[in-house]
KOLKOL-814277 format. One line per 5 residues: for each residue x, y, z of N, C-alpha, C, O. Coordinates in steps of 0.05 Angstrom, whole numbers, plus 5000, padded with zeros to 4 digits. Each point is the difference from the previous one (the first is absolute). Layout:
# residues N
X Y Z X Y Z X Y Z X Y Z; ...
# end
This chain:
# residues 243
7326 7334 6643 4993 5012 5026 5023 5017 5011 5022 4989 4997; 4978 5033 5013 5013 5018 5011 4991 5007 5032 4977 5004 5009; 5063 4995 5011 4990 5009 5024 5013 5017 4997 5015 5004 4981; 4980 5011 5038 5000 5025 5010 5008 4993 5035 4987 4995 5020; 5061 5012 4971 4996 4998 5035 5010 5019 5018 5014 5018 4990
4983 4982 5029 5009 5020 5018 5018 5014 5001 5021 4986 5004; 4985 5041 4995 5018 5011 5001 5009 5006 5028 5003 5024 5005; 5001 4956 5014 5008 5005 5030 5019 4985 5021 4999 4975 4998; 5011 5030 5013 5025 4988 5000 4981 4977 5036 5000 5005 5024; 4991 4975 4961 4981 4982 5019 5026 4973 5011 5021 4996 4989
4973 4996 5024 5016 4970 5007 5002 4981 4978 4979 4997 4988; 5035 4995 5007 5004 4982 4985 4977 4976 4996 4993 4990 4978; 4997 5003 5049 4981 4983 4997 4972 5002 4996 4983 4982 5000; 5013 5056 4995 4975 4998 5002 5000 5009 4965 5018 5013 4989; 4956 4975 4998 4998 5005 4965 4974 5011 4999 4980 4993 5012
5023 5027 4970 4974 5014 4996 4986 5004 4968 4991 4977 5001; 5002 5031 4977 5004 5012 4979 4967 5006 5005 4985 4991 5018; 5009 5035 4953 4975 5009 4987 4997 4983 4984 5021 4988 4994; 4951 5002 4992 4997 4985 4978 4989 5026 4973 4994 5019 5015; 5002 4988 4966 4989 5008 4978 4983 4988 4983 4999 4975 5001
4990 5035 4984 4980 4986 4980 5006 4988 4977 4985 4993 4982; 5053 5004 5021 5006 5001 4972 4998 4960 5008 5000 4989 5022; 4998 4998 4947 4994 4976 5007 4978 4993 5001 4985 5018 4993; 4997 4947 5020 4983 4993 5008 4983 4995 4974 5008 5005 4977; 4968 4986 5030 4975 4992 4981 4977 5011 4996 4985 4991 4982
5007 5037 5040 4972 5015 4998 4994 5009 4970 5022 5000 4988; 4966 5004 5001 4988 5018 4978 4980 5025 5005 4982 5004 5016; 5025 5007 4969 4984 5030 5013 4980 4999 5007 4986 4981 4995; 5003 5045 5022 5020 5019 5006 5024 4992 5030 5014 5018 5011; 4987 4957 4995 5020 4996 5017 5026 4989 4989 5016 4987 5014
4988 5019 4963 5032 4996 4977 5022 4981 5025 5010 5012 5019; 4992 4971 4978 5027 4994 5019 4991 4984 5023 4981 4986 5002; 5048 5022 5027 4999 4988 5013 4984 5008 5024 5013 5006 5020; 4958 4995 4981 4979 5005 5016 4997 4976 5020 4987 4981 4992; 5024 5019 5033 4995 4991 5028 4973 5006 5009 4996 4985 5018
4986 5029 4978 4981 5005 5015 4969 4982 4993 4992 5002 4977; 4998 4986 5036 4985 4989 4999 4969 5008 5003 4982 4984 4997; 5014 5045 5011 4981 5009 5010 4991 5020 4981 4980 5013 5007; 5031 4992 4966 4995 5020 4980 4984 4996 4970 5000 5012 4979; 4989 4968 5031 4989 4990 4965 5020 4982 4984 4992 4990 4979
5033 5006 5032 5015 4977 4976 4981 4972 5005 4986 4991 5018; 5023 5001 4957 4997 4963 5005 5024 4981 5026 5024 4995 4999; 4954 5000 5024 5018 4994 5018 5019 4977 4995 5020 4998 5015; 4976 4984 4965 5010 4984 4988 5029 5011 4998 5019 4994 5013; 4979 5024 4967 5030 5010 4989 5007 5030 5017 5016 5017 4992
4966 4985 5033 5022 5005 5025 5031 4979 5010 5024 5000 5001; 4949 4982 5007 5023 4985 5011 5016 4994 4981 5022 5001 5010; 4980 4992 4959 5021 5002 4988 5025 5010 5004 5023 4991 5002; 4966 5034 4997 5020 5029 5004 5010 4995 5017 5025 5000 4997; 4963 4989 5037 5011 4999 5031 5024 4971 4999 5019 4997 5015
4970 4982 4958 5010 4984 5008 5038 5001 4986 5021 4990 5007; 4971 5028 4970 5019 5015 4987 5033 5015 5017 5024 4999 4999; 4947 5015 5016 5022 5009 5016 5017 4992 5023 5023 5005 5006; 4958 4982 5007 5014 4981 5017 5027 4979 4995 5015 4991 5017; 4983 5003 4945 5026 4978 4996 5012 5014 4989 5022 4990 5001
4981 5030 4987 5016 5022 4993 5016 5021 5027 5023 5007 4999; 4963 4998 5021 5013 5018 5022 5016 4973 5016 5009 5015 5017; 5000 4961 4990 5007 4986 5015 4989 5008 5033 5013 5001 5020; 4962 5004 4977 4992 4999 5033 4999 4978 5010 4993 4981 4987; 5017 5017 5048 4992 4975 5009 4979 4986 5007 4999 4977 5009
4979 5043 4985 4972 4988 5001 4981 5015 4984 5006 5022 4992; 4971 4969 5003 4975 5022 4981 5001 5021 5019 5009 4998 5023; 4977 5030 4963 5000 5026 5020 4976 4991 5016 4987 4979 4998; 5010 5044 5021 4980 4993 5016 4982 5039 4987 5012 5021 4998; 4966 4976 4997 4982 5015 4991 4985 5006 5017 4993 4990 5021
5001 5029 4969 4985 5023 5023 4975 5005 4988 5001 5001 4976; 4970 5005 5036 4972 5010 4998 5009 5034 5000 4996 5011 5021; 5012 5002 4961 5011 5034 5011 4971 5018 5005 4984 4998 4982; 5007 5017 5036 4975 5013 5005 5018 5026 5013 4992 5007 5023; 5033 5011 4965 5004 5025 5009 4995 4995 5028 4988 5019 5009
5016 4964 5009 4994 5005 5030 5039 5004 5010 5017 5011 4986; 4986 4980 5038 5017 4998 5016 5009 4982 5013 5015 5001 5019; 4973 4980 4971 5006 4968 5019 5025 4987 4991 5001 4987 4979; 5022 5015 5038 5016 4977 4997 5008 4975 5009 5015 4999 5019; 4973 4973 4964 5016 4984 5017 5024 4982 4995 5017 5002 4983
4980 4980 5037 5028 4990 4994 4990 4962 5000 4980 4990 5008; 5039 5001 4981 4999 4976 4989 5032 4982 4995 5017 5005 4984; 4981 4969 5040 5014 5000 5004 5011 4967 4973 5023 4992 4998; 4960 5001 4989 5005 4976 4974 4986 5015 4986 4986 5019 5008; 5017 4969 4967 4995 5004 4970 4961 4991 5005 4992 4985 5018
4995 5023 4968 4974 4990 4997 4978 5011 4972 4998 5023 4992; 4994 4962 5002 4978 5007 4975 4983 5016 5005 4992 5016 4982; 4996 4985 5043 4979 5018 5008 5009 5032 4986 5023 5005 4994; 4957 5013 5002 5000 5030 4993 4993 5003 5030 4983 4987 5012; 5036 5035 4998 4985 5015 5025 4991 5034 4995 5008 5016 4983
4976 4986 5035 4992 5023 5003 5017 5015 5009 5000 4998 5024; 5019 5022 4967 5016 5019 5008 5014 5017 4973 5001 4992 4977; 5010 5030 5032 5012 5021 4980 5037 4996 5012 5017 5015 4992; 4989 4965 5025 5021 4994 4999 5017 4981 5018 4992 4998 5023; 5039 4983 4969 4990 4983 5016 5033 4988 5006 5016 4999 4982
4988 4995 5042 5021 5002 5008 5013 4970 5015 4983 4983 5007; 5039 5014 4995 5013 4972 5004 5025 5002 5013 5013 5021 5002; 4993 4954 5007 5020 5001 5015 5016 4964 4994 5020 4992 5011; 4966 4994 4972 5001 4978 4991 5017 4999 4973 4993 5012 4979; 5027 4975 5023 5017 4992 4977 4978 4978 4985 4986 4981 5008
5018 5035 4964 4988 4984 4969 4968 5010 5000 4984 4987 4986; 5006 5038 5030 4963 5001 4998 5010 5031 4979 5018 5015 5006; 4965 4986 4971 4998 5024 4977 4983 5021 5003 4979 5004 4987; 5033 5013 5033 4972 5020 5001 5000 5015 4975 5021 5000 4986; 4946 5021 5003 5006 5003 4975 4972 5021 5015 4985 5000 5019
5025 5021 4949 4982 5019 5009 4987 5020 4961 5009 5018 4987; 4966 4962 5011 4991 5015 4974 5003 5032 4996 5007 5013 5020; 4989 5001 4958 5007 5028 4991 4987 5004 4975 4994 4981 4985; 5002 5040 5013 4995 5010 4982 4991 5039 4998 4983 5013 4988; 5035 4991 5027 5003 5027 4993 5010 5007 5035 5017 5017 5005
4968 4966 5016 5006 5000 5035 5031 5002 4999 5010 4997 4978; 5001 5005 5036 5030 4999 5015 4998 4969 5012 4988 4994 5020; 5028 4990 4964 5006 4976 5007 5035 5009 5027 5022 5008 4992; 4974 4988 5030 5019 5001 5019 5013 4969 5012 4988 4980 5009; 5036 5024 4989 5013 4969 5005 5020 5017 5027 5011 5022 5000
4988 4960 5019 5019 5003 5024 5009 4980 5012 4986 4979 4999; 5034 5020 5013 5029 4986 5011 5007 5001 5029 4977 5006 5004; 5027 4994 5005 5020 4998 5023 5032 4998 4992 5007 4987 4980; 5012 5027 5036 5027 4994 4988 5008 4985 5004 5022 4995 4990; 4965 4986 5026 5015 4979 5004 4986 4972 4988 5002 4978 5009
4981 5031 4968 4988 4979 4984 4981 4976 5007 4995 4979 4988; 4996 5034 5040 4983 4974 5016 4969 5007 4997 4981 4985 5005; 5017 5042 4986 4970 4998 4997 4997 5020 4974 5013 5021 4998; 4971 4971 4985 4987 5014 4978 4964 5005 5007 4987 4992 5019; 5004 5026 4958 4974 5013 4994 5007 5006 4967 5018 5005 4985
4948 4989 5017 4990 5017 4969 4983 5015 5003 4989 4994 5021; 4998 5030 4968 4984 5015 5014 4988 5013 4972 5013 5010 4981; 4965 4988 5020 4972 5012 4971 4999 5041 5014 4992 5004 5023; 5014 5010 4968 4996 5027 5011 4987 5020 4988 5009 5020 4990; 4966 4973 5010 4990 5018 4984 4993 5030 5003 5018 5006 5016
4970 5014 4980 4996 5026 5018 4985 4998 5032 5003 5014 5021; 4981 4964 4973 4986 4993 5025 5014 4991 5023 5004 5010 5023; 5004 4966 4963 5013 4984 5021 5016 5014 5014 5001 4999 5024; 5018 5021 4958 5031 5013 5005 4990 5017 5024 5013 5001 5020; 4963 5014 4977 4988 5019 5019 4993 4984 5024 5012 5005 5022
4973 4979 4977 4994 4977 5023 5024 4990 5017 5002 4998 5025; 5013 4996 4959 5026 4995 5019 5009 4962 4998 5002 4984 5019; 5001 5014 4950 5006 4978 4998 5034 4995 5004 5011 4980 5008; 4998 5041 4984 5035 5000 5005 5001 4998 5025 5010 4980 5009; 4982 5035 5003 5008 5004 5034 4988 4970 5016 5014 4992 5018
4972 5000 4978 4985 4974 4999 5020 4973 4996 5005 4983 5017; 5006 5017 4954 5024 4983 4997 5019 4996 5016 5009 4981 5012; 4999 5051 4984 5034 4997 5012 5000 4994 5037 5020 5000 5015; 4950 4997 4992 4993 5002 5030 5013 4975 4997 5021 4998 5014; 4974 4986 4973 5012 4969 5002 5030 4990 4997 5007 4976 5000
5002 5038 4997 5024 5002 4994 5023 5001 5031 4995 5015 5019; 5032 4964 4980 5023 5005 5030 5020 5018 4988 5003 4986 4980; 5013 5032 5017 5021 5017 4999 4991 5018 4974 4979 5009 4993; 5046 4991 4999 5001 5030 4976 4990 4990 4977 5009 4978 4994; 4973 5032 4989 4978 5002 4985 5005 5003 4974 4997 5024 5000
5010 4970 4973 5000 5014 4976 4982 5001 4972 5002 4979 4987; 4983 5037 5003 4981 4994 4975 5003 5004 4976 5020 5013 4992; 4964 4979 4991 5009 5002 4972 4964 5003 4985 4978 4988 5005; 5031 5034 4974 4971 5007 5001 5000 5002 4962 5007 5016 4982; 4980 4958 5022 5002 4984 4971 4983 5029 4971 5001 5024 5004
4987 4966 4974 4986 5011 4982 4978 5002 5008 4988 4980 5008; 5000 5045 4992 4980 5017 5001 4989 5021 4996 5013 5014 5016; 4968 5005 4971 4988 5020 4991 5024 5026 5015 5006 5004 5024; 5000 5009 4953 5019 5025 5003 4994 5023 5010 4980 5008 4989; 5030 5010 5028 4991 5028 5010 4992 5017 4975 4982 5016 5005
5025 4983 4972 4990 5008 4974 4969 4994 4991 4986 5015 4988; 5007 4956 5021 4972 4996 4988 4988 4992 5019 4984 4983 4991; 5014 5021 5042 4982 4986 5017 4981 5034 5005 5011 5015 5015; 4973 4990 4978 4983 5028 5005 4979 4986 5016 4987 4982 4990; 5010 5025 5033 4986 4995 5025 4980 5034 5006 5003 5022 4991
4980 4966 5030 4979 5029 5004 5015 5005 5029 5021 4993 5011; 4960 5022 4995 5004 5008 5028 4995 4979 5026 5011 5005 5021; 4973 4972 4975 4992 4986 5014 5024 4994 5014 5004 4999 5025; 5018 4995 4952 5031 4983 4994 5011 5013 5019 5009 4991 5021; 4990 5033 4971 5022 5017 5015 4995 4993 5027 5017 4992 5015
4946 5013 4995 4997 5010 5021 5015 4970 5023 5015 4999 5019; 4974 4986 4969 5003 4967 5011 5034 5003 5007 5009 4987 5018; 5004 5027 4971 5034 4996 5009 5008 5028 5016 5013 4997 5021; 4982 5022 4974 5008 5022 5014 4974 5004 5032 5006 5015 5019; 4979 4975 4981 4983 4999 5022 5014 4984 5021 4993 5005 5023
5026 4975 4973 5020 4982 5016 5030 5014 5006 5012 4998 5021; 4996 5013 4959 5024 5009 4993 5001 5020 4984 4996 4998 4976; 5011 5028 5036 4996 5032 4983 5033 4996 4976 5006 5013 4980; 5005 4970 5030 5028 5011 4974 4978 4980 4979 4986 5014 4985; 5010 4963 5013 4991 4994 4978 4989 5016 4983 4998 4990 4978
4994 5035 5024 4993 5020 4975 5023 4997 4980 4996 4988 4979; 5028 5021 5027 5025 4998 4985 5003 4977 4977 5014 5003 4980; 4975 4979 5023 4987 4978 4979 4980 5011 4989 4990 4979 4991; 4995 5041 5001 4980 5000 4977 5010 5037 4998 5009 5019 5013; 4980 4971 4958 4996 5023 4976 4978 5012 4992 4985 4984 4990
5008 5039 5011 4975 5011 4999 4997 5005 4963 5015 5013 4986; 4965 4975 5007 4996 4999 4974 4984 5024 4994 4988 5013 5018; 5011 4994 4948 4983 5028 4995 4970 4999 5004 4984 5018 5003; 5013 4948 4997 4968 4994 5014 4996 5004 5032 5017 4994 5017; 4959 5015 4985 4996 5020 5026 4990 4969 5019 4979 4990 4992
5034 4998 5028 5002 4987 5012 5011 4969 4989 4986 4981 5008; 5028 5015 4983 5017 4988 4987 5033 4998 5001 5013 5017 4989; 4999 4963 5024 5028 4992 5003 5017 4981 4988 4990 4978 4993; 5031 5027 5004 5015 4976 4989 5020 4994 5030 5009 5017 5016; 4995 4954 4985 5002 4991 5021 5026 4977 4997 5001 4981 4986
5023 5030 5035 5019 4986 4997 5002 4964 5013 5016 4995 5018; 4975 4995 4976 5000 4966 5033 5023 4994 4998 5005 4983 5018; 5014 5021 4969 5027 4992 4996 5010 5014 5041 5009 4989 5021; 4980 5042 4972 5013 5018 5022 4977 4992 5022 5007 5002 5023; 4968 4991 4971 4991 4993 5024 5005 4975 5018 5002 4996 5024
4998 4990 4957 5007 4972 5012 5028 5006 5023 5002 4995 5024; 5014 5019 4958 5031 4994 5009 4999 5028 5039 5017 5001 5017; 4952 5020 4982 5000 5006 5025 4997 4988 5016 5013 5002 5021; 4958 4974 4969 5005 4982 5015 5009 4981 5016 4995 4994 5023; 5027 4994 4955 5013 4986 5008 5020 5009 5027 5005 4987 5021
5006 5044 4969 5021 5012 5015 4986 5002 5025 5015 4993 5018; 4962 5015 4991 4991 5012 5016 4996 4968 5034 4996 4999 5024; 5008 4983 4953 5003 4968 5026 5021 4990 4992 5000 4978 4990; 5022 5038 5011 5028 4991 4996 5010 4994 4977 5021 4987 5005; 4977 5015 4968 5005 4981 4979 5012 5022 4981 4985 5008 4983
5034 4999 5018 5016 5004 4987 5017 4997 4978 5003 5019 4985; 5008 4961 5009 5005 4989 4979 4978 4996 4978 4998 4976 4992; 4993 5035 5001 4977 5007 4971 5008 4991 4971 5002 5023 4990; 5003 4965 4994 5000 4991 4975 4983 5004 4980 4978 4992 5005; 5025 5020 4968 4975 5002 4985 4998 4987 4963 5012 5012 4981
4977 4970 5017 5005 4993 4967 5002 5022 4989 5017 5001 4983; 4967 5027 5023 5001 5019 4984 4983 4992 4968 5012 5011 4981; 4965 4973 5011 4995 4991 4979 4960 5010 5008 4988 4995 5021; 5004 5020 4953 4980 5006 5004 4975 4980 4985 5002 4999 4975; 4977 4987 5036 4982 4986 4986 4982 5015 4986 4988 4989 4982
5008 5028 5021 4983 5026 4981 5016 4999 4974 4988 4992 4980; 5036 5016 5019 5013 5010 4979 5011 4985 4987 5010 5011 4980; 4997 4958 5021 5013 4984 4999 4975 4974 4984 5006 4976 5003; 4972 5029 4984 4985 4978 4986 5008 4980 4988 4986 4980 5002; 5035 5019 4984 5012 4975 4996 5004 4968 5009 4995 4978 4989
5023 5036 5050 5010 4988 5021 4981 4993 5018 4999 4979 5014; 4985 5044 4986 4985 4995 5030 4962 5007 4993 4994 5012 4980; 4991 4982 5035 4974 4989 5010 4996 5028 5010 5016 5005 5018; 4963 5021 4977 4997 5019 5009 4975 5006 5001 4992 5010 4979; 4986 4986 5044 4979 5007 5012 4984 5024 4982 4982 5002 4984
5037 5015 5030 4995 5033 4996 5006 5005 4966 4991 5022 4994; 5018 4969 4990 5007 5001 4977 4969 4979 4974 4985 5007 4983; 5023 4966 5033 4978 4989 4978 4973 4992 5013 4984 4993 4983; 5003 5006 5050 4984 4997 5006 5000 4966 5002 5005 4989 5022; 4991 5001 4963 4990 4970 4991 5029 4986 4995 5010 5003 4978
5009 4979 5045 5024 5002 5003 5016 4979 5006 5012 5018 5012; 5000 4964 4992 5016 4982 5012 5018 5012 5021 5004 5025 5004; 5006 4957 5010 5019 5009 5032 5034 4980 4984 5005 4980 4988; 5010 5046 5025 5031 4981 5008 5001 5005 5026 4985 5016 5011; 5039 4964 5005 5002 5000 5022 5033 4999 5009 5020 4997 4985
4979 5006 5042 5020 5003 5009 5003 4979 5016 4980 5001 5015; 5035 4979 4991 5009 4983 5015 5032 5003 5017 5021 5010 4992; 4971 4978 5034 5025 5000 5023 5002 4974 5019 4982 4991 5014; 5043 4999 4982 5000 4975 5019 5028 5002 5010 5016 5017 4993; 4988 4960 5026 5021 4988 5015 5015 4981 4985 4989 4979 4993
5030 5025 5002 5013 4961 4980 5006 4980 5025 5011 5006 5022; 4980 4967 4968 5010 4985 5023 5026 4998 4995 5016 5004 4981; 4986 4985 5046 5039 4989 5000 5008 4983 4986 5024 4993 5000
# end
């Protein structure tokens, strides 16, 4: 099993990593370490994988999983619990609760506080990102803000229509500056690396961090939507260490 961790200079007490597909028990077409439970694996040797990862990452508790529906809902949760909730992202203020946020091609977003008292995980997909699931998070958030914007589909292979465009520049005219006009006649390639990070900037959050690791291009490592259709999820997890 392989993490994947942050390249950000976070508090000491707060731990984050990406998970990948390398590892685990699925058999194709979900090869590896497939978290997702909602895609056709044998849920059986989901939880394998989940239970895998949980004694391998030393978390202080199982993650807490999310129902993801591209919406904007974030909540918060203040103990560890088995329940799946309904949200695209989910935020804490409780030492030892695992927020965690499935992927597979979305912008998995992990955020901090500098002063290490409150974390988020956040699912970002084109929808959500437009909806205003960042701005949503960091609403929850006391002082200065910082993110880290794990493995996800590359400005190279995310080709979006016009709808894409219109949904981000209809809120925000610089967001054009993020897409690429392709030789197909209404057709874009679309940066979320650069959108996310307007977002972010635009409700204070500056400090921006990026794996820089593309799930399109990267089949090996990572779980890619837009690439195989029929797919497994990695995830991104963020917590508090207790004292």
């Amino acid at each position: 099993m392989e993490m994947i961790i942050p390249n950000w200079p976070a508090p000491s007490k707060v731990k984050a990593f990406s998970s990948t597909r390398l590892g685990g028990f699925s058999s194709a077409p979900y090869n590896g370490l497939n978290l997702g439970s909602h895609v056709g694996d044998d849920t059986n040797v989901v939880e394998r994988n989940r239970e895998l990862l949980f004694e391998q990452s030393q978390m202080p508790s199982r993650p807490i999983w999310l129902n993801q529906t591209h919406s904007s809902v974030v909540l918060e949760s203040s103990t560890p619990t088995n329940m799946v909730l309904d949200a695209d992202g989910l935020f804490t203020q409780s030492a030892g609760v695992v927020c965690s946020a499935m992927t597979a091609d979305c912008l998995p977003v992990l955020l901090t506080n500098t002063a290490g008292t409150q974390v988020a995980a956040v699912h970002a997909g084109w929808r959500g990102l437009a909806h205003g699931i960042v701005e949503q998070a960091v609403k929850k958030f006391d002082g200065e803000v910082m993110a880290w914007v794990g493995p996800a589909i590359g400005s190279g292979a995310f080709e979006v229509g016009q709808d894409v465009l219109d949904a981000f520049t209809s809120v925000d005219p610089q967001a054009i500056h993020a897409f690429s006009a392709k030789e197909s006649e209404g057709k874009w390639l679309a940066d979320m690396n650069l959108l996310v990070t307007q977002r972010l900037n635009k409700v204070g959050v500056n400090q921006v961090y990026y794996s820089n690791l593309c799930t399109f291009e990267d089949g090996e490592r990572f779980y890619s939507y837009r690439r195989d259709g029929k797919t497994g999820r990695q995830a991104s997890f963020i917590w508090i260490e207790n004292e």
